[in-house]
C-alpha positions in Angstrom: 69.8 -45.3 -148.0 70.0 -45.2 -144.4 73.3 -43.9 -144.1 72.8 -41.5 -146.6 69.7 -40.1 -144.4 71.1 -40.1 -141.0 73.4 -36.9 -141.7 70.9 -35.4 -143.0 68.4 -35.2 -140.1 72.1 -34.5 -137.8 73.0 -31.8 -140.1 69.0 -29.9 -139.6 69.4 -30.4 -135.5 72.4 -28.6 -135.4 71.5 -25.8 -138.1 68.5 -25.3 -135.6 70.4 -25.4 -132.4 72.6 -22.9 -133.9 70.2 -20.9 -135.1 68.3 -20.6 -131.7 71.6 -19.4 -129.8 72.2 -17.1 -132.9 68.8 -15.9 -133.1 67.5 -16.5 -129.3 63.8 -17.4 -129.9 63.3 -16.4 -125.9 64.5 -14.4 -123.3 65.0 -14.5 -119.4 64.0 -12.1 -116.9 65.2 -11.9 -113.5 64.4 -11.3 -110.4 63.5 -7.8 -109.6 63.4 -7.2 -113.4 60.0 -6.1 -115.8 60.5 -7.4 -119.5 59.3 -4.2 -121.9 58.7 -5.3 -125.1 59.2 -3.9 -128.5 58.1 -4.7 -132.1 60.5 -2.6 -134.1 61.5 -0.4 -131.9 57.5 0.1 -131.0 56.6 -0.2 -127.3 54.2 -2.9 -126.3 51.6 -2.3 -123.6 52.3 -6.2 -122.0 54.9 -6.4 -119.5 56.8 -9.4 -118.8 57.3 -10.3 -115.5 60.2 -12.8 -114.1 60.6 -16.2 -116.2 61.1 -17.1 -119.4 59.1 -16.1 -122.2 59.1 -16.9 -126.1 59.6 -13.9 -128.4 59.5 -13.4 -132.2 63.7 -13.1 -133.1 64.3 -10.0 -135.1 61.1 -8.5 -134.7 60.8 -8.4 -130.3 63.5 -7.1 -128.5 63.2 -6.9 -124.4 64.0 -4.0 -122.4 64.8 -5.0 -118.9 64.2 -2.9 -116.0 64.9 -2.9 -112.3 61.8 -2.9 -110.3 63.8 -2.9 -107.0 64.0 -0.4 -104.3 67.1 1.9 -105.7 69.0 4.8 -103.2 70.4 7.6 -104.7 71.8 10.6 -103.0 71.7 13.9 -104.0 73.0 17.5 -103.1 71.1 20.4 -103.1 71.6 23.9 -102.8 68.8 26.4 -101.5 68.1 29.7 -100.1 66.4 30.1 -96.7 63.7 32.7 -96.3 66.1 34.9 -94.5 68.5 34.5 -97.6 70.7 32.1 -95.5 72.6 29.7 -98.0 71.3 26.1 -97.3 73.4 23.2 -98.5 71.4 19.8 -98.0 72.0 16.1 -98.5 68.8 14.2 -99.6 69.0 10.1 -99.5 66.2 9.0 -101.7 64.7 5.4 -102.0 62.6 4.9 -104.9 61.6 2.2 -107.1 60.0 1.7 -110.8 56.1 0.9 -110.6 56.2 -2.8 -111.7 52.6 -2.3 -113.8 54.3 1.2 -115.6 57.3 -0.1 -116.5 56.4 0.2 -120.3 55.1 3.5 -119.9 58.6 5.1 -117.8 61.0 3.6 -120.2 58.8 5.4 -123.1 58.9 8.6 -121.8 61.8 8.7 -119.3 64.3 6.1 -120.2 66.5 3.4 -118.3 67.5 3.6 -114.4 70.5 6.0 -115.5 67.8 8.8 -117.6 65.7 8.2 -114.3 67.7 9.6 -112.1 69.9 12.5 -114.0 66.1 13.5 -116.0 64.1 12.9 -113.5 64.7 12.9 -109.6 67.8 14.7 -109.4 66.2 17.5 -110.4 62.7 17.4 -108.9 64.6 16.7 -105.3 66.5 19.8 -105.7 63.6 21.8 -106.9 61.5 20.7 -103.9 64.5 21.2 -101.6 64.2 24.8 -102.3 60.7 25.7 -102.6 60.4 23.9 -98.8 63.4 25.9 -97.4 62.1 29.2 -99.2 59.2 28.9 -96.9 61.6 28.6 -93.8 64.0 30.6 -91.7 67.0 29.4 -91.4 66.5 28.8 -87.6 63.2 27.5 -88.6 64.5 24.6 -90.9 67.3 23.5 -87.6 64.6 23.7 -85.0 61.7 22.3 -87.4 63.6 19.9 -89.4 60.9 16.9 -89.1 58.6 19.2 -90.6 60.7 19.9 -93.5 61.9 16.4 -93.9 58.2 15.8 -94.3 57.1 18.4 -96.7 59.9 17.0 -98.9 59.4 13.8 -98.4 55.6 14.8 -99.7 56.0 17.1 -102.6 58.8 14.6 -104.5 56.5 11.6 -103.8 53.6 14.0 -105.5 56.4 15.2 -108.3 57.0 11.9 -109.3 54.0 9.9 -109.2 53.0 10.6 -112.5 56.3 9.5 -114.4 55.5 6.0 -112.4 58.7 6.2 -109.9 57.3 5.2 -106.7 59.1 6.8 -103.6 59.9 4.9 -100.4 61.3 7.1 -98.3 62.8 10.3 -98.4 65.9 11.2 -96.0 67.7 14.5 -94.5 70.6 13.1 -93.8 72.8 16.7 -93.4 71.6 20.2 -93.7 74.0 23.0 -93.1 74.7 26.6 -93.6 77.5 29.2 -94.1 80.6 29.7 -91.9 79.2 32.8 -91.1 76.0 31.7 -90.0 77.4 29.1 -87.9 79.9 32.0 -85.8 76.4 33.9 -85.3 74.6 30.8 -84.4 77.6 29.9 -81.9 77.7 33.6 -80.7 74.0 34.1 -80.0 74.2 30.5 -78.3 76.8 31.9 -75.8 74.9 35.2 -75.3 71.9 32.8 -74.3 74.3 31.3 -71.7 75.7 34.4 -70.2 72.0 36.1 -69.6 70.7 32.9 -68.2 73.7 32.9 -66.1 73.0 36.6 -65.2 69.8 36.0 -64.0 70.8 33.5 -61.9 73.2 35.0 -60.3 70.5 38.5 -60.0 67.9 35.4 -58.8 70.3 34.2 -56.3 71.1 37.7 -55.1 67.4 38.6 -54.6 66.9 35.8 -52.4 69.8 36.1 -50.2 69.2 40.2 -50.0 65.3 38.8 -49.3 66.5 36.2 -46.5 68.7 39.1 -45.1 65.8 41.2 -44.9 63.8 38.5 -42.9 66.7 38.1 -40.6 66.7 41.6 -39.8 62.9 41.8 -39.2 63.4 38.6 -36.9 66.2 39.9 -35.1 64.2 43.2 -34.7 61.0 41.7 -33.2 63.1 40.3 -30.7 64.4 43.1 -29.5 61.5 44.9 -29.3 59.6 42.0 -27.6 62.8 41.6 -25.1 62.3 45.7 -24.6 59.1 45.0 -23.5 59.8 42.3 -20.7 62.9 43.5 -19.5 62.2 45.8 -16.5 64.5 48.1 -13.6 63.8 45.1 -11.3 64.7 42.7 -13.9 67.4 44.0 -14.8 68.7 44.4 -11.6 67.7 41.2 -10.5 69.9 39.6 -13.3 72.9 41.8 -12.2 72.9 40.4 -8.6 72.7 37.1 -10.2 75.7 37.5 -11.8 77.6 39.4 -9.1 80.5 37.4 -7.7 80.5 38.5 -4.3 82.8 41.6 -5.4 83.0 44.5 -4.9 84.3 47.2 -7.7 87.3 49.5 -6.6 87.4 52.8 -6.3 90.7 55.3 -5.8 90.3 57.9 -3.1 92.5 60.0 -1.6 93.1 57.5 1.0 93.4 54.6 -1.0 91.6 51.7 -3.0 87.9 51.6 -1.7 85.2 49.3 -2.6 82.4 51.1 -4.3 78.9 50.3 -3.3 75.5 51.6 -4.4 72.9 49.0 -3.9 69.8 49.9 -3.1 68.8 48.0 0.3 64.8 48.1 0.0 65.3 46.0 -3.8 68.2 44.2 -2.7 65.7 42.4 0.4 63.4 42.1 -2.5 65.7 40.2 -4.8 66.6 37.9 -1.8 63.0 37.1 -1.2 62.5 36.6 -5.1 
């Protein structure tokens, strides 16, 4: 009786065992994962969060989606609002909003329908409404301001499918080759006419200092006018006088010339 019991009750354990791995009674989410739960094909409004969890085989199936911070990149062309074309690379960090889960895979999809439906295409929209708004000298000398305004208006675009935005990069923004020859040509003009005024700066000055030296050298020479005097003069003469007389040639022969007045010369000696 025994024996004929025992492979009974062996045979049931393994006809369950199989039938749990077959028909998996549970399910497992990870770390970084939401559980969205379906009867049918229905979506639930509870979530599952990390663990494991009991489901009905057959009639639940789980959705799992990554609640993680995700980066995409994306490329975006724009006009500027001087009709400059505007290439720009966006790095985007976003991640699912853990209590919406349910509610973004219902009406958007999985991480792949996110992306390619959803911020791909707001980013680019936003990209060029912001540079719209901008020259294109504007958007290289203002470029935290339009890094903001984006990073703004996609965090507004896509609040309401439940993708949460961390942070919103501009990693690269540039233009045409031709814009770039005008912007290098218009740099160099900026050089040369702040080199020109130097130069006209440094030419004022000097022209300015030569003036003063002039002036200067003037006032002396009128202030000497006014001290030197017939005396003076000839006091300094027979100062320098070396005891010499000057030649002249006469008819009979070199003779020294003298014309010194006696009554100043005593006076010069007494000075």
């Amino acid at each position: 009786m025994k024996s004929s019991t025992y492979p009974l009750y062996l045979t049931g354990g393994v006809v369950l065992i199989l039938g749990a791995l077959l028909f998996r009674p549970f399910t497992i989410v990870n770390a970084g994962q939401r559980g969205v739960i379906m009867q049918f094909g229905k979506v639930q409004d509870r979530i599952l969060d990390e663990g494991l969890h009991p489901i009905v085989p057959i009639v639940t199936t789980i959705e799992k989606i990554n609640v993680r911070v995700q980066k995409n990149d994306v490329k975006a062309e724009a006009a500027s609002k001087d009709l400059q074309n505007v290439t720009a690379d966006i790095a985007v960090n976003w991640h699912v909003d853990p209590l919406k889960v349910n509610r973004v895979f219902q009406q958007v999809g999985d991480e792949g329908q996110i992306v390619n439906g959803i911020i791909t295409p707001a980013v680019s929209e936003v990209v060029k409404a912001a540079t719209a708004k901008k020259t294109a000298e504007e958007i290289i000398t203002r470029r935290t301001e339009l890094k903001g305004e984006i990073d703004d208006q996609i965090r507004e675009r896509l609040k309401p499918y439940g993708i949460i935005i961390d942070d919103v990069s501009l990693v690269d923004v540039s233009f045409s080759a031709e814009f770039n020859k005008a912007i290098e040509a218009k740099q160099i003009a900026e050089q040369q006419a702040k080199q020109a005024d130097f130069i006209a700066q440094r030419a004022a000055k000097e022209a300015e200092a030569e003036v003063n030296r002039a002036k200067g050298q003037a006032e002396a020479q009128r202030l000497q006018r006014l001290t030197l005097t017939p005396e003076l003069l000839q006091k300094l003469a027979i100062e320098k006088w070396n005891g010499q007389f000057p030649v002249v040639m006469g008819g009979n022969g070199a003779l020294p010339f003298i014309n010194i007045d006696p009554g100043k010369l005593s006076s010069v000696q007494k000075n």
